[in-house]
N, C-alpha and C positions, 0 to 999 in steps of 0.2 A: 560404777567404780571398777577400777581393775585390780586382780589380785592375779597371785601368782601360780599355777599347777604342774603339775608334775606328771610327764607321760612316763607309760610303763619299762621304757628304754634312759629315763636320767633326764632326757628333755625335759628342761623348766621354762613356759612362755607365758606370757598375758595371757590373760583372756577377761574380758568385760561382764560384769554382772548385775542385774536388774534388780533387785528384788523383787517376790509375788507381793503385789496387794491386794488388801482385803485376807479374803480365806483361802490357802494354799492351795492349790490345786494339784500341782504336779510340778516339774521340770521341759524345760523349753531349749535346743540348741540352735544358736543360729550359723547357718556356716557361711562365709564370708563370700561375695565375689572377687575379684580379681584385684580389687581397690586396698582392700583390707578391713581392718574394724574400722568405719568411716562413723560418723555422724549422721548421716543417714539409717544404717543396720541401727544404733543404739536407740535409735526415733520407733523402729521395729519393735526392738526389745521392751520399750515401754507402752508401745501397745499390746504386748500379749502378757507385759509383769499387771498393766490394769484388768485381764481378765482372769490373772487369779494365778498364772505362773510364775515359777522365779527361771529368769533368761540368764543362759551366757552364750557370749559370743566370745568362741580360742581365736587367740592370734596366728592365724595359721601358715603365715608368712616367715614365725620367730626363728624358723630353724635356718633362714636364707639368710637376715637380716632383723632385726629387731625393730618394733615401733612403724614398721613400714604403712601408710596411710598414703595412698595411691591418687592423687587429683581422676576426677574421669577421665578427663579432656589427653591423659597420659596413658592411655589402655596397654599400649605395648610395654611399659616397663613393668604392670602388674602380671599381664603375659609371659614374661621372661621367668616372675617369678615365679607363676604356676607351674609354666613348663619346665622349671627345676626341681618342685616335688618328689619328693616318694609319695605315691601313695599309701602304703602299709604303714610310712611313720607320719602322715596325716590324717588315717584313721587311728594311729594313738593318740594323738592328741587330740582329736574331736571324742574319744572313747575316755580321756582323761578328766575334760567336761561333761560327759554325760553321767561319771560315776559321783563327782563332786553334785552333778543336781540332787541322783540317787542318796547320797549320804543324810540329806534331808529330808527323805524322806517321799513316798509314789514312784510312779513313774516317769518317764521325759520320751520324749518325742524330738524330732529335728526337724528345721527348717533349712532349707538352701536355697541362695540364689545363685543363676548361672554357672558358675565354676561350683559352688558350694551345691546347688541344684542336683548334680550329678555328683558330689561326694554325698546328699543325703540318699541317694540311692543305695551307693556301696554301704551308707550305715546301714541301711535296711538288709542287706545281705548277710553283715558280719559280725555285727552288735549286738548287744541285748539293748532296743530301743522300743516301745511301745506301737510306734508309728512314724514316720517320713514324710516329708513333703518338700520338694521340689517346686521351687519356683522358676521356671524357664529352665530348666537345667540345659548344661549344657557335656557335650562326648558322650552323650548315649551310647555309642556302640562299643564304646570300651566298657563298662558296667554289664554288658551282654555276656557276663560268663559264669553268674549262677543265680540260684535264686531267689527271691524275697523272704526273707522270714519273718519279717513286720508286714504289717498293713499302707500302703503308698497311695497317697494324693497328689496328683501333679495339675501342673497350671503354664499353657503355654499361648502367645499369641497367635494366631492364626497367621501372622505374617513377621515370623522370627528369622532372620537371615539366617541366623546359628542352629537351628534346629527347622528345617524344610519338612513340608508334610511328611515326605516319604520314610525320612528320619525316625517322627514320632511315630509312624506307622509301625516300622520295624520292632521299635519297643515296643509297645504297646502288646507285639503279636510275642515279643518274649517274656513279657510279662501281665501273662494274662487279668491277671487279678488288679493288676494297677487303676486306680481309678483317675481318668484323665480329662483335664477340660481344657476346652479349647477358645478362647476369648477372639473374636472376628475386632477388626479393626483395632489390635494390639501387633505390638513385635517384641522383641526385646526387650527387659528391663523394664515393662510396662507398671510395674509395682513400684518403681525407683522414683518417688516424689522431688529428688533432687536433682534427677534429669530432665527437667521439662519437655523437649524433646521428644522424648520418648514416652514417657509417665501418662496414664491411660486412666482417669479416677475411679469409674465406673467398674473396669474390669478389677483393676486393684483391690478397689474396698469389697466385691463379690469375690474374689479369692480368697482374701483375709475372711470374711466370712463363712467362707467352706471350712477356709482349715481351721476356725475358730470349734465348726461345729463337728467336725470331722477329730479334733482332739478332746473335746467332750467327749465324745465314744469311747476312743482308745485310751488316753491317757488321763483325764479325770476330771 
């Protein structure tokens, strides 16, 4: 369901909420790609509230437009909207969801896809976040300007048009510590079940399974 949060700047936007079931574990962010809060992320969100976290996903679009829910097949107008960001006031808002997990209670961790992929990096820079994870991210080399203060799992296809070996190479060599895998015969979006196209089951389901076990460690 969605409720409403409040960045540390007056910004008030959505942001969709899972609950954990079972026995709480911790807190879970997920950060959106380029689409928005889609139906697919919330298909996301209930697979990590079944192992035991509570998910949200901010509307991180609110501050452009409200309610924005991006068709795929329309990539350049969720583009426009990325490329109208701030960063600093969409790290408050992804920082406004991570405090609302905290009020319940552990820790939280984030997840990103693509566009979100490379903003759960910066959370790892700037946040107080348990751990990160990156799915496909994407602008690596903007993120390249300090350093981790979480723990980072990342997940990229071997054959990502948006991120090219050399690309992940560079990070990788600036962030040492990151722990990175590389899925052969994926590209882009290879976790996105509702892109057929694209969507790769194998590496998917062995990704969610790193960071399932991967936030066992860190976040609980």
């Amino acid at each position: 369901m969605f409720t409403r949060l409040t960045a540390a700047d007056g910004h008030d936007f959505d942001c969709w909420i899972a609950p954990a079931q079972g026995t709480r574990r911790g807190g879970v962010v997920i950060l959106q790609e380029i689409f928005g809060v889609t139906d697919q992320l919330k298909g996301v969100a209930e697979r990590y509230a079944r192992a035991g976290y509570e998910v949200a996903i901010p509307a991180l679009f609110d501050r452009q437009a409200r309610g924005q829910v991006i068709p795929f097949a329309e990539a350049p107008r969720g583009r426009d909207l990325m490329l109208t960001s701030d960063l600093d006031q969409v790290m408050m808002d992804v920082d406004a969801a991570v405090q609302a997990l905290k009020a319940h209670g552990g820790k939280v961790g984030v997840i990103g896809f693509c566009w979100g992929g490379g903003l759960a990096l910066r959370a790892a820079q700037v946040l107080d976040v348990a751990a990160a994870v990156p799915f496909y991210g994407t602008r690596l080399p903007s993120y390249q300007i300090a350093p981790l203060k979480a723990p980072v799992m990342g997940h990229w296809g071997a054959d990502d048009s948006h991120v090219p070996p050399e690309m992940l190479a560079a990070a990788c060599a600036y962030f040492p510590q990151m722990e990175a895998h590389v899925y052969e015969g994926a590209g882009h979006a290879f976790a996105n079940d509702a892109r057929p196209n694209d969507y790769r089951a194998e590496a998917a389901e062995t990704a969610h399974a790193r960071t399932l076990e991967f936030f066992a460690r860190h976040v609980g």
